[in-house]
C-alpha positions in Angstrom: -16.4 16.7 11.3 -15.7 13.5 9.1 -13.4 15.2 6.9 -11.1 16.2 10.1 -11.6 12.4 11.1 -10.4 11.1 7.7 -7.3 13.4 7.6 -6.5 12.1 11.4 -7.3 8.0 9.6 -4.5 9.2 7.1 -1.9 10.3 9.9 -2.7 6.8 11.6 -2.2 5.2 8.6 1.2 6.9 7.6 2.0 6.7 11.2 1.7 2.6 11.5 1.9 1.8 7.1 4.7 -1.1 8.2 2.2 -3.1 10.9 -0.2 -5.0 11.0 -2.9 -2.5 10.2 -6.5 -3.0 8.3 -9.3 -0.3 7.9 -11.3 -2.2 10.8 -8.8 -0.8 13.4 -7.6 2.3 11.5 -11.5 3.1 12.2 -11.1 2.4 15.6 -8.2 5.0 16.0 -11.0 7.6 14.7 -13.8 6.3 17.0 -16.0 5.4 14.2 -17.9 1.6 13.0 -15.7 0.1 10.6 -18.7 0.2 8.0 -19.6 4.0 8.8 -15.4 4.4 8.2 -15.0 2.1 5.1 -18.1 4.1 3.5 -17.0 7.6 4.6 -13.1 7.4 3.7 -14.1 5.6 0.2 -16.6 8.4 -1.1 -14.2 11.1 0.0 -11.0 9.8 -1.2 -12.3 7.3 -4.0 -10.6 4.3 -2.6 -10.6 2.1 0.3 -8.5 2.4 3.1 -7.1 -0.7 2.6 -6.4 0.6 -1.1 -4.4 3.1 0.1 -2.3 1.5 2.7 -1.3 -0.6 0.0 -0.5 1.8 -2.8 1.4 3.5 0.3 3.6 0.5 1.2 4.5 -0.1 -2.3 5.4 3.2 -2.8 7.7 3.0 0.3 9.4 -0.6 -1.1 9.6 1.0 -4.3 11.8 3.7 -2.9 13.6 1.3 -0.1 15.1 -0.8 -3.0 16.1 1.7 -5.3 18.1 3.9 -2.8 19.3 1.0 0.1 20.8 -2.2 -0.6 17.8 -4.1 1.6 16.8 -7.3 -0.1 13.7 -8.7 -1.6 12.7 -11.0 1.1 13.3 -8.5 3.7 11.3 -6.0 2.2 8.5 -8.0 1.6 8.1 -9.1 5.1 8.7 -5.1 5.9 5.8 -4.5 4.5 3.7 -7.0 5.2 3.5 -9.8 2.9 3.3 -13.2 3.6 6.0 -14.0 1.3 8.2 -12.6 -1.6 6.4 -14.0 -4.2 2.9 -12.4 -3.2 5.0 -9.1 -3.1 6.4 -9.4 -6.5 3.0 -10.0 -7.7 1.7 -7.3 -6.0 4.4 -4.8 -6.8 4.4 -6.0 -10.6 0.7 -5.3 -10.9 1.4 -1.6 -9.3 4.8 -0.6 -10.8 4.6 -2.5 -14.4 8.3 -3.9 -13.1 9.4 -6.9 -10.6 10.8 -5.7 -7.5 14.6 -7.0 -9.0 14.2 -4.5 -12.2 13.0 -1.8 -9.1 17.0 -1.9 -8.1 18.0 -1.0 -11.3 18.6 2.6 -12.5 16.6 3.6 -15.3 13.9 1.5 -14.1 10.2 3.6 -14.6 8.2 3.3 -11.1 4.6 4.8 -9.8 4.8 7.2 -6.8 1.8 7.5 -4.6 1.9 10.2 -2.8 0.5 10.9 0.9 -3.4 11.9 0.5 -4.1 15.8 2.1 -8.1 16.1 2.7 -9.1 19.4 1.9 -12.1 21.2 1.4 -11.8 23.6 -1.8 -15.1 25.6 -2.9 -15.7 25.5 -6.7 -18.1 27.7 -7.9 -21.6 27.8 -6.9 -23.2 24.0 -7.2 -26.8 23.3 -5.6 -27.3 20.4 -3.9 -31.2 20.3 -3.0 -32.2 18.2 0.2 -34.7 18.5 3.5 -34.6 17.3 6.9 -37.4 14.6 7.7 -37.8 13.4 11.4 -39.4 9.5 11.0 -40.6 7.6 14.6 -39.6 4.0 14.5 -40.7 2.1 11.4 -41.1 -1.6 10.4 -40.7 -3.0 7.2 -40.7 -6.7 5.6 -37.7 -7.6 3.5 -35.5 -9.7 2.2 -31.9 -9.3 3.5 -28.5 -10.3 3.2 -25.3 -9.6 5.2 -22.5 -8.4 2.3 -19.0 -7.6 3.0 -18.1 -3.8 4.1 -15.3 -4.0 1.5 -17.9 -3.7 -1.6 -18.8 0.3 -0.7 -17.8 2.0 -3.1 -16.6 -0.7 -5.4 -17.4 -0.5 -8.8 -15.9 -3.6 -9.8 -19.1 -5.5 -7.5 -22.2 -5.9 -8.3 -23.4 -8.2 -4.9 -26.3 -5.6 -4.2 -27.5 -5.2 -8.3 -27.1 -8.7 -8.4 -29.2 -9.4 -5.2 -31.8 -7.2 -6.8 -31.7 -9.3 -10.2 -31.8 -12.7 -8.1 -34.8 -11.1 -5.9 -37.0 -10.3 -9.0 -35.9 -13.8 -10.7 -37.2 -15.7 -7.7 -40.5 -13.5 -7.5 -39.6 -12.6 -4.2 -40.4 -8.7 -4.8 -43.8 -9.0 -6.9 -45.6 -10.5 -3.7 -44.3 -8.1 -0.8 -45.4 -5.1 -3.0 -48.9 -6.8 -3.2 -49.1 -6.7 0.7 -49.3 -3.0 -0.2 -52.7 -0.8 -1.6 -52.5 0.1 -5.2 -50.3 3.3 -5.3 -48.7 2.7 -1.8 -46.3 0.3 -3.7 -42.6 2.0 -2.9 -39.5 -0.3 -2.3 -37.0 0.2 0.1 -33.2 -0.6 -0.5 -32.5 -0.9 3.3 -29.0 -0.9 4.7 -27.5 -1.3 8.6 -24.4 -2.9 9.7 -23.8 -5.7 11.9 -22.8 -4.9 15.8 -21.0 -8.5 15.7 -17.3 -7.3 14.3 -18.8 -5.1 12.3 -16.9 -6.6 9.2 -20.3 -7.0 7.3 -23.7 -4.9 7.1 -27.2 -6.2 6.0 -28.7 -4.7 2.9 -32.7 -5.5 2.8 -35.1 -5.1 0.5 -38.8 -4.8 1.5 -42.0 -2.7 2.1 -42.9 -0.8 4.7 -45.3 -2.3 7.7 -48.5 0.1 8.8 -51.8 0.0 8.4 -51.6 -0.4 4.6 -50.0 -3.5 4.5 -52.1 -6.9 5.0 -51.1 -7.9 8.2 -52.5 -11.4 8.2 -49.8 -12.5 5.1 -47.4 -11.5 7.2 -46.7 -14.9 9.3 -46.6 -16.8 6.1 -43.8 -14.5 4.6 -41.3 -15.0 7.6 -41.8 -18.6 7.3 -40.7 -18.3 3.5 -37.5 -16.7 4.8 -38.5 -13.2 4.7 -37.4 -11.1 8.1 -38.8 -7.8 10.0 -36.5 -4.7 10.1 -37.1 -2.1 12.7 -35.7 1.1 12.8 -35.3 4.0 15.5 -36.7 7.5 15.7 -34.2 9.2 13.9 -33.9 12.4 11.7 -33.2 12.2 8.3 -31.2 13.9 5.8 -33.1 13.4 1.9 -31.5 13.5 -1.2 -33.5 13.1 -4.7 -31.0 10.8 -7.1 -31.9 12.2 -10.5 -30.4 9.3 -13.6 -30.9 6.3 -15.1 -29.0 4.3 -13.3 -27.6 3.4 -9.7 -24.6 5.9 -10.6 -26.5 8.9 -9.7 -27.1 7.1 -6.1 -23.3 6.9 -5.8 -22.8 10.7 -6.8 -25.0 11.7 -3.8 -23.5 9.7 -1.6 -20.3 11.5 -2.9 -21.8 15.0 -2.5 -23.0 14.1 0.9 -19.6 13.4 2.6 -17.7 15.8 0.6 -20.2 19.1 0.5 -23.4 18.4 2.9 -21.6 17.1 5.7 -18.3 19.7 6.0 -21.1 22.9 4.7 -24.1 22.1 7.4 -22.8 20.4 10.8 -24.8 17.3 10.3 -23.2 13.7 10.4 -24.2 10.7 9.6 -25.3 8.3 12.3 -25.2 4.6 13.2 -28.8 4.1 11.9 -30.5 2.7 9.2 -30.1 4.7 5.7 -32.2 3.8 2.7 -33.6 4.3 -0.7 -36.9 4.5 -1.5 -38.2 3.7 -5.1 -41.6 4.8 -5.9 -44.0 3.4 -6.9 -45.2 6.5 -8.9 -41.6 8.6 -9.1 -41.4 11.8 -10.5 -39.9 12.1 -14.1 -36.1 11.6 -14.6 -36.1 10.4 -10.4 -34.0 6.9 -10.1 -34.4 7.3 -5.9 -34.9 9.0 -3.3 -32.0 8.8 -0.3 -32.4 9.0 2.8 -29.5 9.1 5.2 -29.3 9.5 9.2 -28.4 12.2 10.6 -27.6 14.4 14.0 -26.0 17.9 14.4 -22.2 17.6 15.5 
């Protein structure tokens, strides 16, 4: 169950906070993808994992200057900085106070605690969703490889942005016209790389069957365009209800934190998407659909 998995991340974490550790092999330790681990532990806990190894070690060199006589310099390096001035930085930015002031008494410093994943029940929310089982599909799109580090991020826009610069260029208005009137629906399309797994392609495209024009196809992977295939997989489907992309974020929220621990599903190492319809129902910003299999 991923919430077991992210507590056992946390132990790793606390276990090895003073090497050289990042979220890439700290999702090894759990026998998960570094992208299915950096999306997973950032829902549930709000942060990256590299976030909270951080906070963590700051915490620790917080507490290691005010109660031993250790020394800037070595407590940088103890922690993992490349030098003492990239730890003061750091440690100003998270304590409001320079690592000296930190060895003075009196001096006011943040304390980030250990993270426990638990599940609590809170009263009686629905979250509404269906299984779908899809064969393989095909679709044409536009992709590009991001970095896993922006799941979850609020701070980046990459994938609004790629949307913005997609309908700017007119590269949307011409796949959707491959497409009958009314079969129309975009696809936000998103997979991660095998190679290092440090990145994940986010497409957006059409799907290929016998509605689309076939014979425009050629011309639109010459234009840079590419084909995404994906496996016979079932589905888990969420419908994202708001006016903006922050209702997408919610479910993905619910799904690790209430679908996932509640129904013995997981996610898989397949494609997940969104679809946006051509025709949505009122109030619908998406409609999510994630890979699953029973654990």
């Amino acid at each position: 169950m991923s919430i077991q998995l992210m507590q056992q991340a946390i132990c790793y974490m606390e276990e090895h906070i003073c090497d050289d550790i990042s979220y890439a092999e700290v999702a090894k330790s759990v026998h998960m993808s570094s992208y299915n681990f950096h999306r997973t532990f950032s829902f549930v806990t709000g942060m990256t994992a590299n976030e909270y190894i951080r906070k963590r070690r700051l915490t620790l060199a917080a507490r290691e200057l005010q109660t031993t006589d250790i020394s800037v310099i070595d407590v940088a390096y103890k922690y993992g900085y490349e030098s003492p001035e990239s730890f003061s930085k750091a440690f100003s930015r998270f304590h409001g106070a320079t690592p000296r002031q930190a060895k003075q008494k009196g001096t006011k410093l943040h304390l980030f605690n250990p993270l426990a994943i638990k599940i609590i029940l809170e009263g009686g929310s629905v979250m509404d969703y269906r299984i779908e089982h899809r064969e393989s599909q095909k679709f044409i799109a536009m992709v590009r490889a991001f970095p896993n580090e922006i799941i979850n991020d609020d701070e980046n826009h990459s994938i609004p942005d790629f949307w913005t610069e997609c309908y700017e260029k007119d590269l949307i208005e011409p796949m959707k016209m491959l497409r009958g009137e009314g079969k129309r629906d975009l696809f936000g399309l998103c997979h991660p790389l095998k190679d290092g797994e440090t990145h994940f392609n986010y497409g957006i495209g059409v799907r290929i069957d016998q509605d689309t024009d076939l014979e425009k196809l050629e011309q639109f992977l010459k234009n840079g365009y590419s084909i995404w295939e994906t496996e016979p997989v079932d589905y888990a489907v969420f419908k994202c209800f708001g006016a903006d992309g922050d209702c997408l974020g919610e479910t993905w929220s619910k799904f690790f934190k209430e679908f996932v621990p509640q129904t013995g599903y997981t996610q898989t190492e397949d494609t997940d998407y969104e679809i946006y319809y051509e025709n949505a129902e009122s109030g619908l910003f998406c409609e999510l659909w994630v890979p699953v299999k029973r654990v």
